[in-house]
N, C-alpha and C positions, 0 to 999 in steps of 0.2 A: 504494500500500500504506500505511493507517495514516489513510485518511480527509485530511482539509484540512492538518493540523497536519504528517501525517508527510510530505507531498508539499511543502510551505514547507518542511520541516527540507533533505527534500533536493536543494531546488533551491537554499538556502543552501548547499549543502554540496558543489555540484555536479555532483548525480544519483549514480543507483547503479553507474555505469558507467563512470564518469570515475578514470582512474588520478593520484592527486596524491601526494610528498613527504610522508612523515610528517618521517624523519630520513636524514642521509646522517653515514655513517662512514667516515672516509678515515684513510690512514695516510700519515705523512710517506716520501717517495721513498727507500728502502735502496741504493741505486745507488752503485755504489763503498765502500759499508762492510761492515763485516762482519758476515754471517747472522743472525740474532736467531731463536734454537732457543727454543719452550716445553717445559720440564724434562714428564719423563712421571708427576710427581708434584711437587705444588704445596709442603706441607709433610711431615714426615713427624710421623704417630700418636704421642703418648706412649704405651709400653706400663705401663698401672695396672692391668695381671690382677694384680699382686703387693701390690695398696693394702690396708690393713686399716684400712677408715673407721672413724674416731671414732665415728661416733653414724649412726642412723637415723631419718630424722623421718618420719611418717607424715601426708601432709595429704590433707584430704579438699574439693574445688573445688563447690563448695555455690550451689543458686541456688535463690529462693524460687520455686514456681509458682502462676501460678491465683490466687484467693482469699487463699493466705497471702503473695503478695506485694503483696497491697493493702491487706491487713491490717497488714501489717508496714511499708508506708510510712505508713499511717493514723495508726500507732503511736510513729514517728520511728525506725523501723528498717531495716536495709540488705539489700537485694532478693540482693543476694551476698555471700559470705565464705568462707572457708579455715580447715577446723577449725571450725565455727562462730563466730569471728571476725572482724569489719567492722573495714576498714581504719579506725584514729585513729593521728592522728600522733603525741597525746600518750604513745604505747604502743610500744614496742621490743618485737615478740613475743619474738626468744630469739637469743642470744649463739654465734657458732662460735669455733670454737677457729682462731686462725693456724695456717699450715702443715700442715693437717690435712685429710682430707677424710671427704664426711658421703654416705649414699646417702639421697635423698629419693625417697620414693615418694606417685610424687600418682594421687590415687583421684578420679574423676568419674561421679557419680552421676544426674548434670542430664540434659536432653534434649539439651544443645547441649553443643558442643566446646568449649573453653577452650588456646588457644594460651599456652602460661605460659612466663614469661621471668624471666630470675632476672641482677639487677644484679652486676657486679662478678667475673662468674669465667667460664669456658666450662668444660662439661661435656661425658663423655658419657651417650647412653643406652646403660643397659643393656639394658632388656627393654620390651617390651608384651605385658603382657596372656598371657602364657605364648608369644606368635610371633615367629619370626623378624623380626628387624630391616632392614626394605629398606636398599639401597646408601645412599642418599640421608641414612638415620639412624645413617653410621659414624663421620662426622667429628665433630670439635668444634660445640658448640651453644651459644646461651644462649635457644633458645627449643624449646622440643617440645610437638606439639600432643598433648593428651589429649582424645580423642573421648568419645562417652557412652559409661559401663558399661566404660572401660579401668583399668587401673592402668600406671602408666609409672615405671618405677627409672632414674633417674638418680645419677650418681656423681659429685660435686661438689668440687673441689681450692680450698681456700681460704687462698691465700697471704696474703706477710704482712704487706699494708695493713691496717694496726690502729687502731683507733679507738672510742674506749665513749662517746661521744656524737654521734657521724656515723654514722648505719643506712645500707645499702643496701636496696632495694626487693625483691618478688619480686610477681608480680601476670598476670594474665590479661590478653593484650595487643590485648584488645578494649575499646575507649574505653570507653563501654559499663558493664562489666563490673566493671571498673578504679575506676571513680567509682564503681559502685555498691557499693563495699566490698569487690572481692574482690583484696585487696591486703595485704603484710604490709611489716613491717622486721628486719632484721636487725645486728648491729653484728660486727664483726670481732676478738676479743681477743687 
């Protein structure tokens, strides 16, 4: 299967049929100590139904396509951005308040998904997109993917590491993406 190249790969590999060790996981012997129970709940939730966030930011996860992303490297400009904004470091987009928390709502309009991760705090999601939130989207986050044509509310707690010349990051955590501008800063006051 796979012509000359694929039948070398798997006779390096040895055959499609041969059972080998990837990884082995072992636990040291509990013999004569005492039980080791996993709790039926890892952390418990902070409950934030009662947060009255600060501020609301609305960001929109932007990618050039087609033509005007050729045009726009042609031109010295960046294929992605947030807000219409390409990441410069010489640029602090905007300032949170300590101990306060903000709801950000990131809007994707692209054809591709954007994984956005946000420095410095764990979050939860609120919503997608007017649907129900699966299991998997209840706990704490610092990354939630936005698919195309979603809006995603998140509710963001920003304690009180403060600092007005040291930004944290916020950016789509495909390489990618990330270099191509679609990246911001933020400082903590």
């Amino acid at each position: 299967s796979g012509g000359m190249m694929g039948g070398m790969m798997s006779g390096m590999m040895g055959g499609d049929d041969e059972a080998f060790e990837v990884m082995r996981i072992t636990a040291p012997s509990q013999a004569g100590k005492t039980p080791i129970y996993i709790p039926n709940q890892l952390i418990t939730l902070p409950d934030w139904r009662k947060v009255k966030p600060a501020n609301t930011r609305k960001m929109q996860l932007e990618m050039a396509m087609g033509p005007g992303m050729m045009m726009g490297r042609m031109m010295g400009r960046s294929a992605f951005s947030i807000s219409g904004e390409s990441m410069d470091m010489a640029v602090i987009n905007f300032s949170v308040k300590a101990n306060t928390f903000e709801v950000w709502e990131l809007s994707n309009n692209s054809m591709l998904a954007h994984p956005f991760h946000i420095h410095n705090t764990q979050f939860q999601v609120l919503g997608r997109s007017g649907r129900p939130l699966a299991a998997t989207e209840r706990g704490l986050k610092d990354t939630v993917l936005v698919n195309p044509g979603e809006i995603v509310r998140v509710l963001i707690p920003f304690a009180g590491y403060t600092d007005t010349q040291t930004p944290y990051m916020y950016h789509c955590h495909i390489l990618e993406h990330e270099d191509g501008g679609m990246m911001g800063q933020f400082t903590v006051t």
